[in-house]
PLY file of the C-alpha trace (Angstrom):
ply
format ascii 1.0
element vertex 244
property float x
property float y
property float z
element edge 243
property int vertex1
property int vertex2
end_header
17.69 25.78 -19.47
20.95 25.67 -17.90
24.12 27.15 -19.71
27.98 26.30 -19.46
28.66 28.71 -16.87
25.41 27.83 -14.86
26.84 24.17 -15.32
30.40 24.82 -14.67
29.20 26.62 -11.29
27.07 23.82 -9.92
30.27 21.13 -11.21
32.47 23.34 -8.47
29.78 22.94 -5.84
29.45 19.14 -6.66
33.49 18.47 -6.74
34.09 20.75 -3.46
30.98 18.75 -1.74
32.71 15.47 -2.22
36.36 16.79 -1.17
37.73 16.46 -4.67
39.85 19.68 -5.98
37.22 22.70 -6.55
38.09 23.05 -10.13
36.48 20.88 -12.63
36.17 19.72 -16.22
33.23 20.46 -18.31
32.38 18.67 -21.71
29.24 19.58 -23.34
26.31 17.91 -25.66
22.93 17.78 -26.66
21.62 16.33 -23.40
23.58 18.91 -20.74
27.05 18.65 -19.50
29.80 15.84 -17.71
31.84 17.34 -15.17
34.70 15.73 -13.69
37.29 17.16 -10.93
40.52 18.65 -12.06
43.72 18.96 -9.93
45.55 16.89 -7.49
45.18 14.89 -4.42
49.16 14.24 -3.11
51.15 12.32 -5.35
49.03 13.10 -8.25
49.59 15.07 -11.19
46.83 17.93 -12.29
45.28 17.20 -15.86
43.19 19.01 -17.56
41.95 17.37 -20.32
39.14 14.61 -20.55
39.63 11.67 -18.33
39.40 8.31 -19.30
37.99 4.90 -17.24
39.94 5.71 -14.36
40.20 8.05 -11.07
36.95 9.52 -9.13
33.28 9.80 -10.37
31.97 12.04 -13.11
28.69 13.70 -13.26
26.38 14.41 -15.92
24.10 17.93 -15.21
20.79 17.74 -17.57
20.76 21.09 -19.47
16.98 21.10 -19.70
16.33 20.37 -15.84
19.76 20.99 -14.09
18.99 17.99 -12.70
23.03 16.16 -11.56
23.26 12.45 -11.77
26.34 10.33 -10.88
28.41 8.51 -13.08
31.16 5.81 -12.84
34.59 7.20 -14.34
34.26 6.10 -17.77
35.06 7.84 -20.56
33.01 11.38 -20.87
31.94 10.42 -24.54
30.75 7.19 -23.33
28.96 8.93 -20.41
27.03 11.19 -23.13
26.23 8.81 -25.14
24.53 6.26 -22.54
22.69 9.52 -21.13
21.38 10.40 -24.28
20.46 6.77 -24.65
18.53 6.45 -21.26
16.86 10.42 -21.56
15.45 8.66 -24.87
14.07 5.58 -22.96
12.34 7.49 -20.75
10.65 9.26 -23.32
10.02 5.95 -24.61
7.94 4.29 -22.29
5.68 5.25 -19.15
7.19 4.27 -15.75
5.29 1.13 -15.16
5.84 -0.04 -18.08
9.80 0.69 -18.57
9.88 -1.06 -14.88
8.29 -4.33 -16.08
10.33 -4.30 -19.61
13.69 -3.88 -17.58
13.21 -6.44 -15.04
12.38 -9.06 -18.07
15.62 -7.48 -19.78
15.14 -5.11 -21.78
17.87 -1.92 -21.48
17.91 0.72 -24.18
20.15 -0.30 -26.91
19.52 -3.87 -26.63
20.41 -5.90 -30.07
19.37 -9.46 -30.25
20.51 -10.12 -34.58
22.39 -12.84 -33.86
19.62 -14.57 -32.12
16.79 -13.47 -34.51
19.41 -14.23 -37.44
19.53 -18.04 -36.04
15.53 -17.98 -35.04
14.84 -16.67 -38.80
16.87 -19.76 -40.42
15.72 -22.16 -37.75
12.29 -21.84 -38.76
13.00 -21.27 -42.76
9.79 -23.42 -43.34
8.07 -22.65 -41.38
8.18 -18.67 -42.25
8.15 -19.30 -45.87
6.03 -16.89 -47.88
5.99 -14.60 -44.48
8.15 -11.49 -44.91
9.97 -10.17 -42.69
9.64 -6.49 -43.08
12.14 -3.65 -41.53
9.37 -2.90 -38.48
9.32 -6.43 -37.95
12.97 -6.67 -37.61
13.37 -3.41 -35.60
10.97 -4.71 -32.68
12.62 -8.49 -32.76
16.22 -7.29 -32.75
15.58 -5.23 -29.56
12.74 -7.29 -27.45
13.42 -10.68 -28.76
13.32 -13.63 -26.66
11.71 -11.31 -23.72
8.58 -12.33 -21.89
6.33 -9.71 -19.76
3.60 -9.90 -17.40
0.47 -8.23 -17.26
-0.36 -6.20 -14.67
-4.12 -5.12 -13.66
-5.05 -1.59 -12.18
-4.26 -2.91 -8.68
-0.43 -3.65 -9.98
-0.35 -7.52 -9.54
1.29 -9.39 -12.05
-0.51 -11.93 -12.14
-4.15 -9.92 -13.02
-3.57 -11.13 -16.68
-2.10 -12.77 -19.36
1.84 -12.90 -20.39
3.54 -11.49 -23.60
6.42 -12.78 -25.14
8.38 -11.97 -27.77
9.93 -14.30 -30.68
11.98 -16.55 -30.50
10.87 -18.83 -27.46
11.56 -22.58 -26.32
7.84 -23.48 -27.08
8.16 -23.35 -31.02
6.29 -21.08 -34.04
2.39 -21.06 -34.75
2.15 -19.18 -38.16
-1.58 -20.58 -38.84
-3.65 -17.67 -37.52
-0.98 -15.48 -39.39
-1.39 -17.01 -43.01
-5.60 -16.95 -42.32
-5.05 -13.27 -41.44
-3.08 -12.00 -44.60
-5.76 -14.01 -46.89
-9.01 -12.82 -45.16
-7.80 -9.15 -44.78
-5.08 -9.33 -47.80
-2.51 -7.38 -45.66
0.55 -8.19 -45.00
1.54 -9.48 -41.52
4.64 -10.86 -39.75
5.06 -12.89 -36.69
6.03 -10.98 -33.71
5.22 -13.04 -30.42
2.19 -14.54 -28.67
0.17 -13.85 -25.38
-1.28 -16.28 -23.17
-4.98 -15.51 -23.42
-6.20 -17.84 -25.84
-3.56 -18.54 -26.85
-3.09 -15.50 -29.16
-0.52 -14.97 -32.10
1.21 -11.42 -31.76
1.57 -9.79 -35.56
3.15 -7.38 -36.88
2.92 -5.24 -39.90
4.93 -2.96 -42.13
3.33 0.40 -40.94
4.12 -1.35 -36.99
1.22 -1.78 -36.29
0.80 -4.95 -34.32
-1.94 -7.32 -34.11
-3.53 -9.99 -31.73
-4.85 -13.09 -33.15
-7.46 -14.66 -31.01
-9.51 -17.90 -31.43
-12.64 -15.27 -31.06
-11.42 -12.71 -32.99
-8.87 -10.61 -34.95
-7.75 -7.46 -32.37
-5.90 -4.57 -32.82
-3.27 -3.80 -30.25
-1.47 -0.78 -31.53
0.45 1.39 -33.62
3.89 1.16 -32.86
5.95 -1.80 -30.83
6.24 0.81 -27.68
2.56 1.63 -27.77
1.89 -2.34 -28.48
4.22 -3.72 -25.66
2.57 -0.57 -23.27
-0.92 -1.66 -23.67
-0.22 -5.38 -23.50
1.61 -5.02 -20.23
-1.17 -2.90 -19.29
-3.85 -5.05 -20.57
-5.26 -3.18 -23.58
-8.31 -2.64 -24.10
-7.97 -4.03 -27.55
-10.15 -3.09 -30.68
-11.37 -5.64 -33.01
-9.41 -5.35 -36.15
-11.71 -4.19 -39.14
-10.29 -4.73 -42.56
-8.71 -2.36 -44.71
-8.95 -0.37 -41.93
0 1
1 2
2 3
3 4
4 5
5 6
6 7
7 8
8 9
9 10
10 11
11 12
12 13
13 14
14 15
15 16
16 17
17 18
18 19
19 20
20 21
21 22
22 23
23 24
24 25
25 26
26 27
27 28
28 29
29 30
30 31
31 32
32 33
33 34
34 35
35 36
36 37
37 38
38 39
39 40
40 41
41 42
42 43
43 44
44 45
45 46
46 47
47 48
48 49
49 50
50 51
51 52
52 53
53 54
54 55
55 56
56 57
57 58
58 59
59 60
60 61
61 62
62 63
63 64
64 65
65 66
66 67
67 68
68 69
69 70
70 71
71 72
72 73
73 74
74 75
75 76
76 77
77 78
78 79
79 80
80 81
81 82
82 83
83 84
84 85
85 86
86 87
87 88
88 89
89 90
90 91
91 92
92 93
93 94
94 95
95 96
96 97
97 98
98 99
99 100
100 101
101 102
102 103
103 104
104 105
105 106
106 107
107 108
108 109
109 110
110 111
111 112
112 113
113 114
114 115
115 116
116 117
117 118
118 119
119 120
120 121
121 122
122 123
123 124
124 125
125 126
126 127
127 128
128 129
129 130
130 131
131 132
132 133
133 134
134 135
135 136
136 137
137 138
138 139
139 140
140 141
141 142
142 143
143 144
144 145
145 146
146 147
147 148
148 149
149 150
150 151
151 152
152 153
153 154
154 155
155 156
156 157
157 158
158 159
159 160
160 161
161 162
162 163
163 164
164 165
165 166
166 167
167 168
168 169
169 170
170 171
171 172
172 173
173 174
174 175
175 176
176 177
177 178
178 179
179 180
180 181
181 182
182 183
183 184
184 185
185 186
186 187
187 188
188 189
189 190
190 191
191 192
192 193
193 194
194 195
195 196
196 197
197 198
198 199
199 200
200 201
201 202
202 203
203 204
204 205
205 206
206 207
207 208
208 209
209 210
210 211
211 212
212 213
213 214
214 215
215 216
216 217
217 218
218 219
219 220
220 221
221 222
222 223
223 224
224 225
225 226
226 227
227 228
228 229
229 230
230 231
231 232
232 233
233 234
234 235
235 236
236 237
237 238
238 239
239 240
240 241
241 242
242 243
């Protein structure tokens, strides 16, 4: 755990490495600290308060690891906030996985509810009687309109069969959805498909999310990270079993 002084220490080291003034600016939050250089080079005036989107690089030192990452100059709350933002993606997802999602789009903080606003009223008949629960929402408003590969243990993309997430070009297949709620009287909402079968991706109110395949009803996972982790990964994947 590193503390201000610890923090305000390695800022010094940092600033008088790069041949900025030795003295330095520290704001703190959850995640660890931003530094930035205070003083002068010639014909500039010292300041001593936070800077704003201007003038040399900031740093941000991680309180739990000390580890120091740079930083365009943007404003320090800014700074903190995206940090927080990214520490909480990597939490998120494995690296493999947050590789694949990123290079298909994804960033942390991504909100798609115009798009999904438009898909929803789009297709108004065709998602009649489906509802649209808060899960389902939370998962399309970040990964809609994203499509990722599947990767096999050797790492080549193309070991398996694509994901992608609502809306797409191709259209909306709710069929295998509406035989699902009747035969297992649960709830479902569409979420996606994936290329082997082709499958409808589902998803319910508890997040848990669904694959419906010509030979069989399969559960994917509980949770949209653990669901979009395992389908990039290429499961295995359960049978579904009623009520359960």
């Amino acid at each position: 755990m590193i503390d201000r002084d610890e923090a305000l220490a390695m800022a010094r080291g940092w600033a008088g490495e790069h041949g900025t003034a030795p003295d330095v600016g520290l704001h703190e939050f959850d995640q660890g600290y931003v530094a930035w250089p205070i003083g002068s080079t010639p014909g500039t005036a010292a300041t001593a308060g936070a800077p704003g989107s201007s003038g040399p690089p900031r740093i941000v030192i991680d309180r739990q690891t000390g580890e120091m990452t740079q930083w365009p100059p943007l404003p320090v709350a800014v700074i903190a906030q995206r940090y927080a933002t990214e520490r909480a993606a990597d939490r998120r997802f494995p690296p493999d996985v947050r590789h694949v999602l990123e290079t298909a789009g994804w960033f942390p903080g991504r909100d798609v509810t115009p798009m999904i606003d438009r898909w929803r009223a789009d297709w108004a008949a065709e998602l009649d009687g489906l509802v649209m629960t808060p899960a389902a929402r939370t998962a399309l408003t970040e990964f809609g309109g994203l499509t990722f590969p599947q990767f096999g243990a050797d790492g080549e993309a193309d070991a398996g069969f694509p994901t992608f997430v609502h809306p797409v070009r191709g259209g909306l297949v709710t069929e295998e959805a509406r035989v699902f709620i009747d035969e297992y009287d649960h709830q479902v909402f569409p979420l996606g498909g994936n290329s082997d079968g082709p499958s409808e991706l589902v998803i319910d109110a508890d997040q848990r999310v669904f694959m419906l395949h010509w030979a069989g009803y399969l559960f994917v996972a509980a949770g949209i990270d653990a669901a979009l982790t395992a389908l990039i990964r290429g499961g295995p994947f359960p049978p579904a079993r009623p009520g359960g």
